[in-house]
C-alpha positions as CSV (number, residue, x, y, z in Angstrom):
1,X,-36.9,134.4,6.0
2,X,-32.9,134.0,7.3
3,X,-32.1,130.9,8.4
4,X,-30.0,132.2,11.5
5,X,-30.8,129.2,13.5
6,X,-29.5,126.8,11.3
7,X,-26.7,124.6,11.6
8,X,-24.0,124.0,9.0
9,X,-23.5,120.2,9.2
10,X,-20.0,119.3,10.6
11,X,-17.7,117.8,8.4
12,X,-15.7,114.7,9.2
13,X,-12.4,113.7,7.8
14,X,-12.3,110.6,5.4
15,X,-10.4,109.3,8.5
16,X,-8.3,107.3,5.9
17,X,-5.8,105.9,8.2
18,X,-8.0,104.4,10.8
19,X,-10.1,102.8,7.7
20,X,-6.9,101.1,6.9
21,X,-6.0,100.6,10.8
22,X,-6.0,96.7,12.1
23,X,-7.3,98.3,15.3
24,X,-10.0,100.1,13.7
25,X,-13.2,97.0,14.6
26,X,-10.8,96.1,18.3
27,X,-12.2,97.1,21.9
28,X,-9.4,98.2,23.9
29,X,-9.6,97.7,27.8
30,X,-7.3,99.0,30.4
31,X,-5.0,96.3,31.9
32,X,-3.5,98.0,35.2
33,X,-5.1,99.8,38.4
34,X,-4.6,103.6,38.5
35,X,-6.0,106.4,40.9
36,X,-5.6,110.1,40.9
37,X,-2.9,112.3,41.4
38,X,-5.3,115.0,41.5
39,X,-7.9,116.8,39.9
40,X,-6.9,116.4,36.6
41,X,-4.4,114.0,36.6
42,X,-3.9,109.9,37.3
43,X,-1.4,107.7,37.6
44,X,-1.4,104.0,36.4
45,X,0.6,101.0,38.6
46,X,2.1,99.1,36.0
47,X,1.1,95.1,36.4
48,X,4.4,94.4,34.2
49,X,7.0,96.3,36.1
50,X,7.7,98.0,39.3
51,X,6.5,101.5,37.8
52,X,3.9,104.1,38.3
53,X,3.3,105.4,35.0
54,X,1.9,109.4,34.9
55,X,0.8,110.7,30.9
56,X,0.4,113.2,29.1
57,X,-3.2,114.4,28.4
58,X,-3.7,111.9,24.9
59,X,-3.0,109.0,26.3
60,X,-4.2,109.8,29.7
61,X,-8.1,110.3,28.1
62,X,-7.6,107.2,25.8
63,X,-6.2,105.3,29.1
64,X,-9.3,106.5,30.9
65,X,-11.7,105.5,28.2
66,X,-10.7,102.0,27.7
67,X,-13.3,100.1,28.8
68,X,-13.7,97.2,26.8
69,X,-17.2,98.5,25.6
70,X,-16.1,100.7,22.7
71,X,-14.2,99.9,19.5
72,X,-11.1,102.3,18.0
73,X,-13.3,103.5,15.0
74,X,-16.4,104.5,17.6
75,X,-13.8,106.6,20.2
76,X,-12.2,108.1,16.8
77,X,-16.0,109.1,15.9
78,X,-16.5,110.3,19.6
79,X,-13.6,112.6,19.8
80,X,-14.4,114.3,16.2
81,X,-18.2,114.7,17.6
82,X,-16.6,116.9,20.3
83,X,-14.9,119.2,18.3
84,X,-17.4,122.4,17.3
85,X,-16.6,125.3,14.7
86,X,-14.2,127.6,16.4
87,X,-11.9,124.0,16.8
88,X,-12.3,122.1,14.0
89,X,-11.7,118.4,14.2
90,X,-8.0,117.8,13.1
91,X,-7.5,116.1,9.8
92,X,-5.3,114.0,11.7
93,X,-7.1,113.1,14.4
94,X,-7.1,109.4,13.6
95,X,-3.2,109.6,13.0
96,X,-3.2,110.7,16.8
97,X,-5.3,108.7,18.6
98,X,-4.0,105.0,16.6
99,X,-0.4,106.0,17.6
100,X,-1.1,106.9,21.2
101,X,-2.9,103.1,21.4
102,X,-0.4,101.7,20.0
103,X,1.9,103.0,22.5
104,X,0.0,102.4,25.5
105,X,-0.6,98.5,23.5
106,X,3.3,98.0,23.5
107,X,3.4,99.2,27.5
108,X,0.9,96.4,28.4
109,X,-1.0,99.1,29.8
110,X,-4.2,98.5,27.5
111,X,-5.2,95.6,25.3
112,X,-7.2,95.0,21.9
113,X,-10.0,92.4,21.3
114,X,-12.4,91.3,19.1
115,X,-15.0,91.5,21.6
116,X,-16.5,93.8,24.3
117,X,-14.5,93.4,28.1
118,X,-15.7,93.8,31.5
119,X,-13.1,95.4,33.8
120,X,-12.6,93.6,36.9
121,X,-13.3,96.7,40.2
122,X,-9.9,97.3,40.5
123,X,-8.8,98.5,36.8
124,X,-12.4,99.7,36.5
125,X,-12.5,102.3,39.7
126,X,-9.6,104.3,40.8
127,X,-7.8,102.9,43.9
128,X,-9.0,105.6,46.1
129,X,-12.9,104.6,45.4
130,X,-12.3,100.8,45.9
């Protein structure tokens, strides 16, 4: 009988660089409040500086995702489980996501730990739902 239902088991990059990443066992939290600019798009009050900070759609998900609940190495899993066959996960991936922390690390807009962070309400929620 063919085995038209069956699924090809997705294969994941070695992931190489975030093996070898410092940040790759860190939770990373927000540190700044932010609210929506509109549907798709927010905008972060910088703590540090007189700034509102708007980003581009990497660091913009990874800004919105830092929680303090997941670790570097479990979003870089995440974000390869959401890739399907017709987009493959980029070999990269890891490359992409450790630079884009880094970034938003040397903003003071999000922070590494060793351990899991609660957000306080107002970096949790956006400012519009507080």
């Amino acid at each position: 009988m063919l085995n038209l239902f069956r699924t090809q088991k997705k294969e994941i990059p070695s992931f190489e660089i975030l093996q070898n990443s410092e940040f790759k066992d860190k939770y990373f939290s927000r540190l700044s409040p932010w609210d929506w600019m509109d549907n798709k798009m927010i905008h972060v009050f910088d703590k540090n500086s007189p700034r509102v900070v708007t980003m581009d759609p990497w660091p913009q998900l990874i800004y919105l995702e830092a929680n303090g609940q997941i670790t570097v190495s479990e979003f870089v899993y995440k974000m390869a489980s959401s890739y399907n066959r017709k987009t493959p996960i980029p070999k990269e991936l890891d490359i992409t996501i450790i630079s884009v922390l880094n970034d938003l690390v040397e903003d003071n807009l999000i922070e590494l730990t060793l351990e899991k962070q609660n957000l306080s309400n107002d970096i949790q929620y956006p400012k519009s739902e507080q």
